[in-house]
VOVEX-759087 format. One record per atom (N, C-alpha, C): residue number from 1; residue in one letter; atom name; x, y, z. Coordinates in nm, 3 decimals, padded with zeros to 5 digits. Example, Ala and Ser with C-alpha at 12.3 -4.5 7.8 and 13.67 -1.06 7.14 Angstrom:
# VOVEX-759087
<num->1&residu->a&atome->N&east->01.319&north->-00.569&up->00.780>
<num->1&residu->a&atome->CA&east->01.230&north->-00.450&up->00.780>
<num->1&residu->a&atome->C&east->01.320&north->-00.330&up->00.780>
<num->2&residu->s&atome->N&east->01.285&north->-00.225&up->00.708>
<num->2&residu->s&atome->CA&east->01.367&north->-00.106&up->00.714>
<num->2&residu->s&atome->C&east->01.290&north->00.003&up->00.787>
***
This chain:
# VOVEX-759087
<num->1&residu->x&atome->N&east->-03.890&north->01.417&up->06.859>
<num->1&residu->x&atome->CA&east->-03.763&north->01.367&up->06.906>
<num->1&residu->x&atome->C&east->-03.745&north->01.219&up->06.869>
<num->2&residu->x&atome->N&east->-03.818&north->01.158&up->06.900>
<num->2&residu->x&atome->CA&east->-03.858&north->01.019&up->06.849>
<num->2&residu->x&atome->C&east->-03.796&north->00.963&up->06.685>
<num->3&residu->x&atome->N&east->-03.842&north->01.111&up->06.641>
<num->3&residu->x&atome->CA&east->-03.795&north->01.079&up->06.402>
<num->3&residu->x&atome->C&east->-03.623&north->01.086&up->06.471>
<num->4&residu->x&atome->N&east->-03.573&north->01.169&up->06.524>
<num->4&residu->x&atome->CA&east->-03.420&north->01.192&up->06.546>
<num->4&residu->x&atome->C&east->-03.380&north->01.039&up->06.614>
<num->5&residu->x&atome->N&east->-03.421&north->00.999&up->06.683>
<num->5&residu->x&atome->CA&east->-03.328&north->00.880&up->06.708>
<num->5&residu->x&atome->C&east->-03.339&north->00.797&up->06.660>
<num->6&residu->x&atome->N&east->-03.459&north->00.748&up->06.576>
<num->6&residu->x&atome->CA&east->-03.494&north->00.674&up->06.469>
<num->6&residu->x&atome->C&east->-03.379&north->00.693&up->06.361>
<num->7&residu->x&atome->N&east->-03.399&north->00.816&up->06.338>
<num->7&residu->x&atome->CA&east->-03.339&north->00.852&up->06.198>
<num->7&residu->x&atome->C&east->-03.115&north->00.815&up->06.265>
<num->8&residu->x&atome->N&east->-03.159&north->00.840&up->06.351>
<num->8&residu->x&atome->CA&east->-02.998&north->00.824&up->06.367>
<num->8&residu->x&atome->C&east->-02.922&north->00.712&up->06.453>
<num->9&residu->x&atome->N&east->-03.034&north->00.600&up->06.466>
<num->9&residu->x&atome->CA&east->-02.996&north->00.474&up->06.506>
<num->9&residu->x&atome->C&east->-02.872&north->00.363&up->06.425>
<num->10&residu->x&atome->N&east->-02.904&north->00.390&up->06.307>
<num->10&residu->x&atome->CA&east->-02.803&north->00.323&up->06.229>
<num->10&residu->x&atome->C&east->-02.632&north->00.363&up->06.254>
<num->11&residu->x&atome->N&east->-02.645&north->00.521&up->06.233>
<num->11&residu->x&atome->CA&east->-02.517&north->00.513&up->06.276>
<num->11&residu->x&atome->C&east->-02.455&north->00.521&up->06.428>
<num->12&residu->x&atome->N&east->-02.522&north->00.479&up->06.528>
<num->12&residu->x&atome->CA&east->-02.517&north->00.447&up->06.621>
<num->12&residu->x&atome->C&east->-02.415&north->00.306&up->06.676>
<num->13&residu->x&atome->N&east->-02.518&north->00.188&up->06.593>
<num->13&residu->x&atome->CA&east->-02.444&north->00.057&up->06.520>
<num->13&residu->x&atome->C&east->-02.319&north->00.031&up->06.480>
<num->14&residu->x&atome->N&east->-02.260&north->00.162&up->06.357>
<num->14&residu->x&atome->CA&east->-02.237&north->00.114&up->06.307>
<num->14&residu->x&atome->C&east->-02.038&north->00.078&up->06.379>
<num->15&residu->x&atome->N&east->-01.983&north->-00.004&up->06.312>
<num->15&residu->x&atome->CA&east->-01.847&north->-00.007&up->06.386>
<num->15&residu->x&atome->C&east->-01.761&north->00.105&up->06.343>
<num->16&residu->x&atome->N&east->-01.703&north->00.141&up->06.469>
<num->16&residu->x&atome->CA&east->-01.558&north->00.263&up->06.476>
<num->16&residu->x&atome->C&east->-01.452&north->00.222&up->06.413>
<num->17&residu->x&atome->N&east->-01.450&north->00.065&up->06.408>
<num->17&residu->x&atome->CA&east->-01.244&north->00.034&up->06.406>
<num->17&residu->x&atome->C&east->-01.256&north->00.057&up->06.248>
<num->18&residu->x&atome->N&east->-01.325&north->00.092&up->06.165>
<num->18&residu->x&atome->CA&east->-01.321&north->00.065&up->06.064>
<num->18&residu->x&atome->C&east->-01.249&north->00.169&up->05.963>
<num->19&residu->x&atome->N&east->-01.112&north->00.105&up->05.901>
<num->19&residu->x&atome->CA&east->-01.006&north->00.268&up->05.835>
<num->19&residu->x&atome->C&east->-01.164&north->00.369&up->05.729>
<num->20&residu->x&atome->N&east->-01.129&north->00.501&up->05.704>
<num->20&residu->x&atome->CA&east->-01.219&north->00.582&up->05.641>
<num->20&residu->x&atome->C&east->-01.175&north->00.528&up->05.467>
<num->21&residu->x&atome->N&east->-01.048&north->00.535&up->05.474>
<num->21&residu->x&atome->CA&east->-00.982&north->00.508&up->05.301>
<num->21&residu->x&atome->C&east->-00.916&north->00.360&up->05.316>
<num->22&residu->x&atome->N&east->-00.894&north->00.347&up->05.169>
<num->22&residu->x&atome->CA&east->-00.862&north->00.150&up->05.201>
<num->22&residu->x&atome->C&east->-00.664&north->00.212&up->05.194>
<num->23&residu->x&atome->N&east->-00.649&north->00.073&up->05.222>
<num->23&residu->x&atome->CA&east->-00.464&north->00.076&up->05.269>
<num->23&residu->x&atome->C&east->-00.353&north->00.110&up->05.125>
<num->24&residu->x&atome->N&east->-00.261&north->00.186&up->05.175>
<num->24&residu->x&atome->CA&east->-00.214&north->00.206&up->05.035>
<num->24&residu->x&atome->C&east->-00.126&north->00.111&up->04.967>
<num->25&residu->x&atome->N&east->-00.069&north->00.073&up->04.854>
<num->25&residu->x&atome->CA&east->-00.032&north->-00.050&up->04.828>
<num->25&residu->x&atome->C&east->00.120&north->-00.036&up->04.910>
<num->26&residu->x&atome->N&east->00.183&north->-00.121&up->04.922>
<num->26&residu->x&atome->CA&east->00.357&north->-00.079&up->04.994>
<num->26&residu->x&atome->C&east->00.419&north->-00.016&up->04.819>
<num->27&residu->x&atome->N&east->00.557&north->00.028&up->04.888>
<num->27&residu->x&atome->CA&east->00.613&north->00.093&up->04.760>
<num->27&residu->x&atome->C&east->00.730&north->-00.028&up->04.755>
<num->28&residu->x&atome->N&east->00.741&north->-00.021&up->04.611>
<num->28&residu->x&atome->CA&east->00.865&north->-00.154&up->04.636>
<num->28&residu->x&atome->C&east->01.024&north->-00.105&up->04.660>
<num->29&residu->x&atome->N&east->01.121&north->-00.233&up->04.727>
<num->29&residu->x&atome->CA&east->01.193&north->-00.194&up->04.767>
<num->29&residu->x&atome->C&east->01.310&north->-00.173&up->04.662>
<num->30&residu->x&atome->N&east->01.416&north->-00.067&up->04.650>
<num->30&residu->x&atome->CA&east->01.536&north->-00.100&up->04.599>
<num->30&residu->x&atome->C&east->01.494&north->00.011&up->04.461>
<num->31&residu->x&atome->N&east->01.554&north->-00.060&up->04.351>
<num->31&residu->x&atome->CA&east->01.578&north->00.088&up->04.255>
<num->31&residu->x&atome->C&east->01.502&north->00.070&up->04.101>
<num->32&residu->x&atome->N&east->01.477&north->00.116&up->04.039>
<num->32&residu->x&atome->CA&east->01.405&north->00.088&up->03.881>
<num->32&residu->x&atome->C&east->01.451&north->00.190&up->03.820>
<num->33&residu->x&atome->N&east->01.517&north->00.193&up->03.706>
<num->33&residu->x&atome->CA&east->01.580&north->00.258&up->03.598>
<num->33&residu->x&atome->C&east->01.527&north->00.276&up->03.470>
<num->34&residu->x&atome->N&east->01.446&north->00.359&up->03.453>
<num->34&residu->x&atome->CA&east->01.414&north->00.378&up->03.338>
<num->34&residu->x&atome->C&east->01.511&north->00.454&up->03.240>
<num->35&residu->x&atome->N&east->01.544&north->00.356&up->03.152>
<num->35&residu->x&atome->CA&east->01.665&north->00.515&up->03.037>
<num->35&residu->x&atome->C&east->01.766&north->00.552&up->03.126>
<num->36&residu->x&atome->N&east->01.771&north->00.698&up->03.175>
<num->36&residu->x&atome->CA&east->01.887&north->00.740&up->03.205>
<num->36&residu->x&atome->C&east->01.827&north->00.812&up->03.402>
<num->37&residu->x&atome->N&east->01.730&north->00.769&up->03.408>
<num->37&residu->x&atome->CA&east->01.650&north->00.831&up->03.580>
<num->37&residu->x&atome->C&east->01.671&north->00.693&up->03.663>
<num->38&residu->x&atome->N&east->01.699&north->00.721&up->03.784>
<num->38&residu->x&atome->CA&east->01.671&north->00.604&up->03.851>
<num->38&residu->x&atome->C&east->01.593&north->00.659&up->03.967>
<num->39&residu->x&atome->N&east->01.456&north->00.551&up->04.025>
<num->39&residu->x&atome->CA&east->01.380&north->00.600&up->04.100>
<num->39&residu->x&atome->C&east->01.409&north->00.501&up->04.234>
<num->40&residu->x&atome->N&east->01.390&north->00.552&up->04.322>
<num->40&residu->x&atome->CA&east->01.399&north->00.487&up->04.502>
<num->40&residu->x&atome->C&east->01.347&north->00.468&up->04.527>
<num->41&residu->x&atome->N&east->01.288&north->00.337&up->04.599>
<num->41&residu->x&atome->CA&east->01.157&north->00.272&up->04.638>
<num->41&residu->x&atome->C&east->01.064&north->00.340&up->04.537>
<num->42&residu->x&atome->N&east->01.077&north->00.263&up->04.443>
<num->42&residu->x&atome->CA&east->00.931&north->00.303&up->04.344>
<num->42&residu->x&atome->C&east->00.787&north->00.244&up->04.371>
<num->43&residu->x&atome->N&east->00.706&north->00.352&up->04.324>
<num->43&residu->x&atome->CA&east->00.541&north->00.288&up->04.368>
<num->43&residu->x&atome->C&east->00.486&north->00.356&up->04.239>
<num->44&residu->x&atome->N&east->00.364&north->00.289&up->04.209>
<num->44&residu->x&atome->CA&east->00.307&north->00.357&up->04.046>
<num->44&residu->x&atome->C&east->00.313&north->00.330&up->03.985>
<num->45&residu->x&atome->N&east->00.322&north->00.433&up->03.849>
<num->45&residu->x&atome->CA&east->00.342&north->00.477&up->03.699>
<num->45&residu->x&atome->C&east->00.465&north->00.523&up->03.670>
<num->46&residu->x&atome->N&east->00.564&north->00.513&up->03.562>
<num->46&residu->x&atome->CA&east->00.654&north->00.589&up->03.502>
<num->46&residu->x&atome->C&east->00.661&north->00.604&up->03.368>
<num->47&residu->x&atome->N&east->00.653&north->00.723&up->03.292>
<num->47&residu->x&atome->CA&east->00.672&north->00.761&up->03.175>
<num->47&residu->x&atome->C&east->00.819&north->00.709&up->03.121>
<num->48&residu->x&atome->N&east->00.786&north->00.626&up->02.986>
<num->48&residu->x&atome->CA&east->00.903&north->00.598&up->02.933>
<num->48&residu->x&atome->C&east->00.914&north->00.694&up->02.810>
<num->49&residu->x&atome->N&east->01.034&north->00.776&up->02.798>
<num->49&residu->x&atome->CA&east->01.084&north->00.882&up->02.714>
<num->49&residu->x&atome->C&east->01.193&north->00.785&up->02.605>
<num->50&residu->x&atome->N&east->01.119&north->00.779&up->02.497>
<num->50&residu->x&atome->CA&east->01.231&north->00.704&up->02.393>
<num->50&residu->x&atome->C&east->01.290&north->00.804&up->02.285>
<num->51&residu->x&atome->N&east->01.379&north->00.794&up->02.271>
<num->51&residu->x&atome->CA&east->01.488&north->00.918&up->02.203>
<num->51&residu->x&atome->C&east->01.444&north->00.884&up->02.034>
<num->52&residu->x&atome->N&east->01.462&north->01.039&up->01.994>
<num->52&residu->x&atome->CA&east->01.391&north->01.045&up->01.883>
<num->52&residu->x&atome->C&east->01.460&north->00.958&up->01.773>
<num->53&residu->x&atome->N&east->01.587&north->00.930&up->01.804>
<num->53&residu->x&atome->CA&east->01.670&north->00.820&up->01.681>
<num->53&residu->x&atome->C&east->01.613&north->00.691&up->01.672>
<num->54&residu->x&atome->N&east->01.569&north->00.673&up->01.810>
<num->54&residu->x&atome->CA&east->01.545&north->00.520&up->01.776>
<num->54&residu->x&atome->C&east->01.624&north->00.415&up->01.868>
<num->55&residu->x&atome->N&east->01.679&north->00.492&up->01.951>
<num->55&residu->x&atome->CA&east->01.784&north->00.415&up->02.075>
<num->55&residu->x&atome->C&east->01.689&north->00.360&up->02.141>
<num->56&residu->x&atome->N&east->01.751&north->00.201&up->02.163>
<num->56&residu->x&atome->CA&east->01.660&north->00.102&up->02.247>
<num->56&residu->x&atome->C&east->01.659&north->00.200&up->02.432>
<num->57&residu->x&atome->N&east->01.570&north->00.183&up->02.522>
<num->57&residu->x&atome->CA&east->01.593&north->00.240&up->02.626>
<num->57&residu->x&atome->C&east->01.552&north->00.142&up->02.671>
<num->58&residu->x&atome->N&east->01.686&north->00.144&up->02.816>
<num->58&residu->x&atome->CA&east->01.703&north->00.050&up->02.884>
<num->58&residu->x&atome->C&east->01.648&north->00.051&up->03.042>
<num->59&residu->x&atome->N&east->01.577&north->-00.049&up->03.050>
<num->59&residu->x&atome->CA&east->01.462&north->-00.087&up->03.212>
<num->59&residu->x&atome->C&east->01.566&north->-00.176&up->03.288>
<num->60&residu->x&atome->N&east->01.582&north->-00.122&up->03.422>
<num->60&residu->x&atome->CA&east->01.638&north->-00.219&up->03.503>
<num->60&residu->x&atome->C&east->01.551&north->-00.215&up->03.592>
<num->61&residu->x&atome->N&east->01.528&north->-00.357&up->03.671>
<num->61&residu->x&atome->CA&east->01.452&north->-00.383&up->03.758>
<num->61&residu->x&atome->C&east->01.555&north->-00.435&up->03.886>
<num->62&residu->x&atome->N&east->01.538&north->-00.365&up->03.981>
<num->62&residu->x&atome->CA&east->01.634&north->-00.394&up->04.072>
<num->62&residu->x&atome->C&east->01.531&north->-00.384&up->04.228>
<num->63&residu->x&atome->N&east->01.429&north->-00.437&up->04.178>
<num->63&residu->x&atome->CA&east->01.341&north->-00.415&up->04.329>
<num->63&residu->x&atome->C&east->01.301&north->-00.507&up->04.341>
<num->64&residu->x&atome->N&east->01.199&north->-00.530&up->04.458>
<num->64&residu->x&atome->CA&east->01.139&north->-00.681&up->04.529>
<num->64&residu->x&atome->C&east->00.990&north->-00.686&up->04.432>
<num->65&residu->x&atome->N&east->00.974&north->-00.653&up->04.356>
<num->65&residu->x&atome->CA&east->00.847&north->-00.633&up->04.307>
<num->65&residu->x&atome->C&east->00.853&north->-00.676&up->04.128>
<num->66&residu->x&atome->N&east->00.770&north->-00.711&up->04.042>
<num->66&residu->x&atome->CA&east->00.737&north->-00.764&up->03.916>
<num->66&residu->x&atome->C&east->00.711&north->-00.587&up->03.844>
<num->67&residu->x&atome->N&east->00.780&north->-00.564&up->03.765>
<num->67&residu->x&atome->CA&east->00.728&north->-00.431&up->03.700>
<num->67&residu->x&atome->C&east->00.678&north->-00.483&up->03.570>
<num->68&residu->x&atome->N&east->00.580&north->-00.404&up->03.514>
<num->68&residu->x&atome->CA&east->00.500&north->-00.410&up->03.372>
<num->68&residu->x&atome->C&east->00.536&north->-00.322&up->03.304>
<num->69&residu->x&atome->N&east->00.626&north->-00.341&up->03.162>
<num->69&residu->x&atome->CA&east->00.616&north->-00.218&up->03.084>
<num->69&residu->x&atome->C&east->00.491&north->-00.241&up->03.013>
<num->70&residu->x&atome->N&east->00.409&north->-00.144&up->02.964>
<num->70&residu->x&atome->CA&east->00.253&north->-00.120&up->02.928>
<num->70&residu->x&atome->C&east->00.272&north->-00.058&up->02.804>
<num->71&residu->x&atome->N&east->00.234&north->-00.145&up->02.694>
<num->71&residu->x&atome->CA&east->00.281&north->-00.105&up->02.557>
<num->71&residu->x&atome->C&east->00.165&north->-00.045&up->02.508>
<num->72&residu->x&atome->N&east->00.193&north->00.047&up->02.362>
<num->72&residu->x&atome->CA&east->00.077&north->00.092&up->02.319>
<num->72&residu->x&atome->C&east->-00.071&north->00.026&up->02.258>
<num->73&residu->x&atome->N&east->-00.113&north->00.089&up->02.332>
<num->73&residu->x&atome->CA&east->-00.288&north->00.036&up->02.299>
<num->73&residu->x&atome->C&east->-00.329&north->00.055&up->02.158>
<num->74&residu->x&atome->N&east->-00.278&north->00.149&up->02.102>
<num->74&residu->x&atome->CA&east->-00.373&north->00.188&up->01.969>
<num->74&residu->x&atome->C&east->-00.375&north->00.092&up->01.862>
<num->75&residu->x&atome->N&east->-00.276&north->00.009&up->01.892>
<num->75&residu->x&atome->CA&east->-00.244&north->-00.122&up->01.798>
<num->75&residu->x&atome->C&east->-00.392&north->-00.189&up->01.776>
<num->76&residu->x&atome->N&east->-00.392&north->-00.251&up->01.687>
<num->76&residu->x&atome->CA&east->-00.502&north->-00.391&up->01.715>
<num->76&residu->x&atome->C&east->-00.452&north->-00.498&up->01.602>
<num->77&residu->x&atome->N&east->-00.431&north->-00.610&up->01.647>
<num->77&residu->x&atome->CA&east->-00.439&north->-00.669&up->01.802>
<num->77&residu->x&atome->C&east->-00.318&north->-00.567&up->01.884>
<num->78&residu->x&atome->N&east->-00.381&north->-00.503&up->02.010>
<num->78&residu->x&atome->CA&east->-00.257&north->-00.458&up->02.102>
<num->78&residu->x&atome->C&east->-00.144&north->-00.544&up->02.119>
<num->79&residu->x&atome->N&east->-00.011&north->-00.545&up->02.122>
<num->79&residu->x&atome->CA&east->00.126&north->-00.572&up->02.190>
<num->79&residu->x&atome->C&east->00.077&north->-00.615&up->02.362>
<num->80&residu->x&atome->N&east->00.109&north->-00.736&up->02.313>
<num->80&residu->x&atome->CA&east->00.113&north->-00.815&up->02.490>
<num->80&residu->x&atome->C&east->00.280&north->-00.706&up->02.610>
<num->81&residu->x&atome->N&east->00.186&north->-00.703&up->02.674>
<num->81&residu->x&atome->CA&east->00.291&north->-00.604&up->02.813>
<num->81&residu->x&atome->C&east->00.441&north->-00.682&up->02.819>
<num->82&residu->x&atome->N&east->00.546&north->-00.603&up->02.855>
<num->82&residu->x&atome->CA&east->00.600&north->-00.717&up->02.889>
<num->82&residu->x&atome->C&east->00.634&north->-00.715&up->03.056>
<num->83&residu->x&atome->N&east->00.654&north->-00.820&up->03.117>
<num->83&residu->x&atome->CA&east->00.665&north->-00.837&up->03.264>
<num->83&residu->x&atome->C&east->00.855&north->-00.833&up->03.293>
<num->84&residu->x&atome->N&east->00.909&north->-00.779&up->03.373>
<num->84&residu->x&atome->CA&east->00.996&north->-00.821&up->03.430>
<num->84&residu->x&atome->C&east->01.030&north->-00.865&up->03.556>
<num->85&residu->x&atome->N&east->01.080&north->-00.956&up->03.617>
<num->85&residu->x&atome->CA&east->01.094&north->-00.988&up->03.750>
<num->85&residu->x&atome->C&east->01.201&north->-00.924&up->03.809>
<num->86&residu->x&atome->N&east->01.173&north->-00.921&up->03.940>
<num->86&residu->x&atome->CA&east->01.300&north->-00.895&up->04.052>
<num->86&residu->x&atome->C&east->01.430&north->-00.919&up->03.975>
<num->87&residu->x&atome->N&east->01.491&north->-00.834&up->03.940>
<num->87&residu->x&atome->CA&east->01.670&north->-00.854&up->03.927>
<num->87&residu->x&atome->C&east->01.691&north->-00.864&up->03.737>
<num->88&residu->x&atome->N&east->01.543&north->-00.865&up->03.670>
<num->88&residu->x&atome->CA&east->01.616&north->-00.852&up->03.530>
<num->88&residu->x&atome->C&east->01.579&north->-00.693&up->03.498>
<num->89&residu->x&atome->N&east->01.681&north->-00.695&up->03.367>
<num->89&residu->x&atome->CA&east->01.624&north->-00.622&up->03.269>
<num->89&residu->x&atome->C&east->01.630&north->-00.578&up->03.111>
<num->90&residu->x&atome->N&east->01.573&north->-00.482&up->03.039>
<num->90&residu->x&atome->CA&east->01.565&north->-00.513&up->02.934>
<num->90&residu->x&atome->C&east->01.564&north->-00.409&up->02.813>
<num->91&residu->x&atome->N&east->01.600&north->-00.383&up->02.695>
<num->91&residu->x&atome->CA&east->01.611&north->-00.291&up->02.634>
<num->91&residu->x&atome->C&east->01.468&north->-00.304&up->02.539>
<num->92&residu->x&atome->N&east->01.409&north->-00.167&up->02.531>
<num->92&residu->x&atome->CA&east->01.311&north->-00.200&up->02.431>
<num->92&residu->x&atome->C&east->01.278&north->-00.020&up->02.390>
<num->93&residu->x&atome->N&east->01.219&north->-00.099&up->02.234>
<num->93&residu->x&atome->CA&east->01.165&north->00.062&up->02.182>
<num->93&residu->x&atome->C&east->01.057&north->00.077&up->02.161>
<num->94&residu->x&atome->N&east->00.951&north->00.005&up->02.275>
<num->94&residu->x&atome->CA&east->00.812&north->00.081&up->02.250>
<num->94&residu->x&atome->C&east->00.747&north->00.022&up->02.383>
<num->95&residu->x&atome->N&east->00.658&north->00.064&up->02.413>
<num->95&residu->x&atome->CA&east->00.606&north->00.111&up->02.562>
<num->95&residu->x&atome->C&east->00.582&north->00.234&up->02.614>
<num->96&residu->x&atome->N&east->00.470&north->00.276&up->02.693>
<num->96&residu->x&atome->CA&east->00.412&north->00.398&up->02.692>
<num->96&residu->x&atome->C&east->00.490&north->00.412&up->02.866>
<num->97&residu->x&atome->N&east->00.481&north->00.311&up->02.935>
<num->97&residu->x&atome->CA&east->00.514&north->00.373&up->03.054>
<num->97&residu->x&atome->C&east->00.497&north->00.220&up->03.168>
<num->98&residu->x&atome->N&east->00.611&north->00.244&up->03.275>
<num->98&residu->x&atome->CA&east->00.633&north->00.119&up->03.381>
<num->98&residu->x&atome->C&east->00.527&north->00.118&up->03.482>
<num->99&residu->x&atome->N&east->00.519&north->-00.001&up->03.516>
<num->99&residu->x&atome->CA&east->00.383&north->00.013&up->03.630>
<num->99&residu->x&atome->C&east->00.474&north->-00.099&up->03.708>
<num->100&residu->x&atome->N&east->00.511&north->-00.073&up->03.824>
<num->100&residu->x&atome->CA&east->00.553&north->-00.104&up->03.958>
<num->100&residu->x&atome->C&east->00.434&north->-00.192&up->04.029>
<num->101&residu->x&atome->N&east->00.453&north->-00.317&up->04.055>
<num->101&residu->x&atome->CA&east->00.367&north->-00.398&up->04.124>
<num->101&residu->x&atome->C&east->00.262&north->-00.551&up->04.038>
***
């Protein structure tokens, strides 16, 4: 009996208040437009769909939050991301997909 409370002293210790999973990020407020979708309180990733002609597609940023369009990697040197802030936005024809936050 003795190995059992030994063996199970630690979690005895250990603290309760403590969350099991960490906190999720907030979702931002207001709207983001990719092309022709608009998303509501966006949080994440979004796939940018660019039309096979060659039409610039247009990002609006209309939330409390900095979005990243995330350009393609396969380049070298890779294409620097581009950032937009709260309230702009921007037409472009290459980028794999928006990242919110």
């Amino acid at each position: 009996m003795r190995y059992w409370n030994k063996l199970l002293a630690p979690l005895a210790k250990s603290p309760a208040g403590l969350p099991a999973t960490p906190e999720p990020t907030p979702t931002a407020s207001g709207f983001l437009t990719v092309g022709t979708t608009t998303y509501i309180n966006p949080t994440g990733t979004y796939p940018i769909f660019h039309a096979a002609d060659g039409t610039l597609t247009t990002i609006i940023n209309d939330t409390d939050h900095h979005i990243t369009i995330v350009t393609e990697r396969e380049h070298s040197p890779p294409p620097t991301d581009i950032v937009l802030a709260p309230g702009e936005r921007t037409e472009t024809g290459r980028g794999d997909c928006v990242h919110v936050g």
